[in-house]
N, C-alpha and C positions, 0 to 999 in steps of 0.2 A: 289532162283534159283534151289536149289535142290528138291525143291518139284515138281518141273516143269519139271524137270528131269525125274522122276519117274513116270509120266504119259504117257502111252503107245501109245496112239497116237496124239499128238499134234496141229494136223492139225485142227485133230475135235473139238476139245477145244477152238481153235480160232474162227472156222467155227460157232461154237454154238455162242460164244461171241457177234459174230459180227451180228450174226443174232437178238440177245436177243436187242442190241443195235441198230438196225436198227426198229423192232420193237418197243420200244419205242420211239424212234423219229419219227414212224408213232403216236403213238398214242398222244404227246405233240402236232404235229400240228393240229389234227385233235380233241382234246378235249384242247386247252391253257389254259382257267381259270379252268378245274376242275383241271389240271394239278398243276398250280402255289398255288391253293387251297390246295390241297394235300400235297405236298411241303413245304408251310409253315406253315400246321401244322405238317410235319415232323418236319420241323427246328426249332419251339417254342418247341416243345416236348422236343426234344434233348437237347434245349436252360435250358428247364426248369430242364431237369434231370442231368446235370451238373451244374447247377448255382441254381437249386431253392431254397436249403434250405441256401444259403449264401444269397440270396435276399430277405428270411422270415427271418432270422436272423436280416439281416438290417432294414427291415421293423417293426418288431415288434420292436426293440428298439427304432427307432422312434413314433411309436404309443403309446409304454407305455411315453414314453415324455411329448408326448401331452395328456395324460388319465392324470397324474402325476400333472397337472395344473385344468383340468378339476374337480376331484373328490372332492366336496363337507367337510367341514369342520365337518361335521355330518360322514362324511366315515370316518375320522381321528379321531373321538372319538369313531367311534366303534372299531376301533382296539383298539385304546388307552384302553380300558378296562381291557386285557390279560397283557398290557406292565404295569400295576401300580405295579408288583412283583418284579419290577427291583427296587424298590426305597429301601426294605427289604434284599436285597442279598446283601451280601460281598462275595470277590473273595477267592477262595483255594491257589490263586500263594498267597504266602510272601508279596512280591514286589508292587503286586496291591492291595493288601489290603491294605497296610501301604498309598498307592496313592487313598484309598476310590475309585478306578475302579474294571470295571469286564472285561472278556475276555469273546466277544460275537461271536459265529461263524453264520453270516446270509448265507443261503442258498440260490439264486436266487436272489442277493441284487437286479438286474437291475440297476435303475438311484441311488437305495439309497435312496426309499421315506419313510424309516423308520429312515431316520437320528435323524429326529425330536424329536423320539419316546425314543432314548436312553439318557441314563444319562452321564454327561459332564465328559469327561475324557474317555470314554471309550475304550480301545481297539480292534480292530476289524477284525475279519478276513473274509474275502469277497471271495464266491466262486459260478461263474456260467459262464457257457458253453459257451452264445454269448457274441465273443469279441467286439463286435460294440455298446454296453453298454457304452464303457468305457470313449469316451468322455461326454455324458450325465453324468454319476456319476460321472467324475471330477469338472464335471460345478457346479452337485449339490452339491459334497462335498469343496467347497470353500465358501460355505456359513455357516458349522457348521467346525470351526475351534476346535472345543470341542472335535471330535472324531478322536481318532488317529488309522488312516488305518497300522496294523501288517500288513498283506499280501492280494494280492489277485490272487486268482487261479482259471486259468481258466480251468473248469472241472464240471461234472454233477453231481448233490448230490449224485449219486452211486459211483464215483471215486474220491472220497477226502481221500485216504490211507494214504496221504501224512501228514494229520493232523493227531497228537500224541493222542494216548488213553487216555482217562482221562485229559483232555488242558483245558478245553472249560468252564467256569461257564454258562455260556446260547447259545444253539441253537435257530434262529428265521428261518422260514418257513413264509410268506404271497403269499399267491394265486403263488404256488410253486408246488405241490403235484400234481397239475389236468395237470400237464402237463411231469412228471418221467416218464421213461422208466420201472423199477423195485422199483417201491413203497416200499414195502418189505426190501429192502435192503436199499433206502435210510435212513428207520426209523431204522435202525439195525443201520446203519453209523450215526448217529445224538447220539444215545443212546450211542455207541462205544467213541465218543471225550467228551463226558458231564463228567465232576467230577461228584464224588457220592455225592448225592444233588442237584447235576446242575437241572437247568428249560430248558425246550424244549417247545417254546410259538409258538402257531399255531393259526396261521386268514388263511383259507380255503373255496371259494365256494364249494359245494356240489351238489349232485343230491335231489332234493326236497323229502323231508320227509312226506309230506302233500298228501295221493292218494287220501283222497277227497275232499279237495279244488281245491289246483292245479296240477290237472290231466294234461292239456294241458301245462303246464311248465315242468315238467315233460318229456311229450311225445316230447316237442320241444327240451330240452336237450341229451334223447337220439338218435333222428334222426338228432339232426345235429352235432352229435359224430359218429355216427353211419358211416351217408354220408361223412363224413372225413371233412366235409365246415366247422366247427369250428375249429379244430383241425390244420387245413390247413391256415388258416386266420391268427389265434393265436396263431401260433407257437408250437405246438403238444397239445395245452389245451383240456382235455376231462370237457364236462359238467356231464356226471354222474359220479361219482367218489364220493366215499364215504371213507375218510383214516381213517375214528375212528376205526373200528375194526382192523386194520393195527395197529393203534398206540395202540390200547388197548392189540396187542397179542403180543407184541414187548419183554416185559416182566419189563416198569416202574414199579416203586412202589408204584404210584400212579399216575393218569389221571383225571382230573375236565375238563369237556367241556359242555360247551351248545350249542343248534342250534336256529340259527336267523335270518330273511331278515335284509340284510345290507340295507342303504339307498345307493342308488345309482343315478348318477345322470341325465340319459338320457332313454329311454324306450326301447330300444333294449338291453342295458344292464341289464333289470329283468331280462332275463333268467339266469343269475348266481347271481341273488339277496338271496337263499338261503345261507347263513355259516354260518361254524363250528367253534369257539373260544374256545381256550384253552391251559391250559398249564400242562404240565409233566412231573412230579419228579422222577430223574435216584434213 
């Protein structure tokens, strides 16, 4: 009301109003469907920019669910390759050592489809963004009674401060990276929680390595990173993304990685058939 106040002649204000709104209601009956057209995509818009990323959050946890059942026993031994260094480590705490566990901090656990992957007893600290994960990885962690969940925190690989310097005997990352906001800084935060020694094991798609073979993989990962329709489907996922110079400038003391097509198991998912495997000694 004060602002109403302060408007020097009122009459006009209304007079305009009423005219702006009389105009339009000529123009709804004289145009109804472009009108209700318009309309709603005003109101999905609006729908979408308040509710969309809580509907891509829900969505993609459910999609990785069902990817999670989908993906091939040949996908699971290609990761399995990077995780046979776990069998070699003993942990820096006291306490886990003497219990032959490690203390593993997963990045993006999702449903938990590396349960598998770790050794019995393990420790585990679990930290990612969408909370609609979380009944998926309770469902799945009832089936490996062997890993005992320390905490889990919901926050992006860049805001884990909350985890102690030097905690961690292994960081794990899978198909995590193509989707950070500051890549950079996650791999600074990964390197930050690892004890000295700690392993930091990375399975990552990438942008294809190959310009002349697959040129057209390639060009399809950057145009549909590009037009945002990957990134947007999948939950911020870019297909070009390359984190080895990332991880390489970080400043480990050493880095082992190679690049691979994964098998994968349906043909729209080639286009992220290229990854990065590897692990990295703080």
């Amino acid at each position: 009301m004060e602002y109403w106040k302060r408007i020097p002649d009122k009459e006009v204000v209304k007079e305009g109003v009423e005219l702006a709104f009389a105009a339009l209601r000529r123009h709804v009956q004289a145009r109804p469907k472009e009108t209700w057209v318009g309309l709603s995509v005003a109101a999905a818009s609006i729908f979408i920019w308040k509710y969309g990323q809580d509907l891509r959050h829900r969505y993609f946890a459910w999609i990785n669910n069902k990817f999670y059942y989908m993906k091939p026993q040949e996908y699971e031994d290609f990761k399995h390759k990077v995780f046979t260094c776990l069998k070699d480590l003993t942990s820096h705490d006291p306490k886990l050592k003497e219990e032959k566990s490690l203390r593993i901090l997963e990045i993006g656990a999702g449903i938990g489809a590396n349960f598998d992957l770790y050794p019995n007893n393990t420790h585990l600290i679990v930290a990612d963004p969408n909370p609609y994960f979380e009944k998926y990885f309770s469902e799945n962690k009832a089936n490996f009674p062997n890993i005992k969940i320390e905490t889990i925190i919901v926050a992006k690989g860049e805001d884990i401060d909350m985890v102690e310097s030097n905690s961690v005997d292994v960081v794990v990352t899978t198909l995590v990276l193509c989707s950070v906001t500051d890549m950079p800084k996650v791999v600074s935060q990964i390197k930050r929680v690892l004890v000295p020694g700690g392993k930091y094991i990375f399975v990552e798609h990438v942008h294809d390595w190959d310009t002349k073979n697959h040129r057209i993989r390639r060009f399809l990962q950057g145009m549909l990173t590009v037009i945002g329709f990957w990134p947007f489907i999948f939950d911020g996922c870019h297909l070009n993304r390359n984190p080895l110079p990332v991880i390489d400038a970080v400043g480990f003391s050493n880095v082992s990685s190679n690049q691979d097509y994964a098998p994968l198991p349906v043909w729209w998912m080639k286009v992220a058939q290229p990854h990065l495997r590897g692990v990295a000694t703080k």
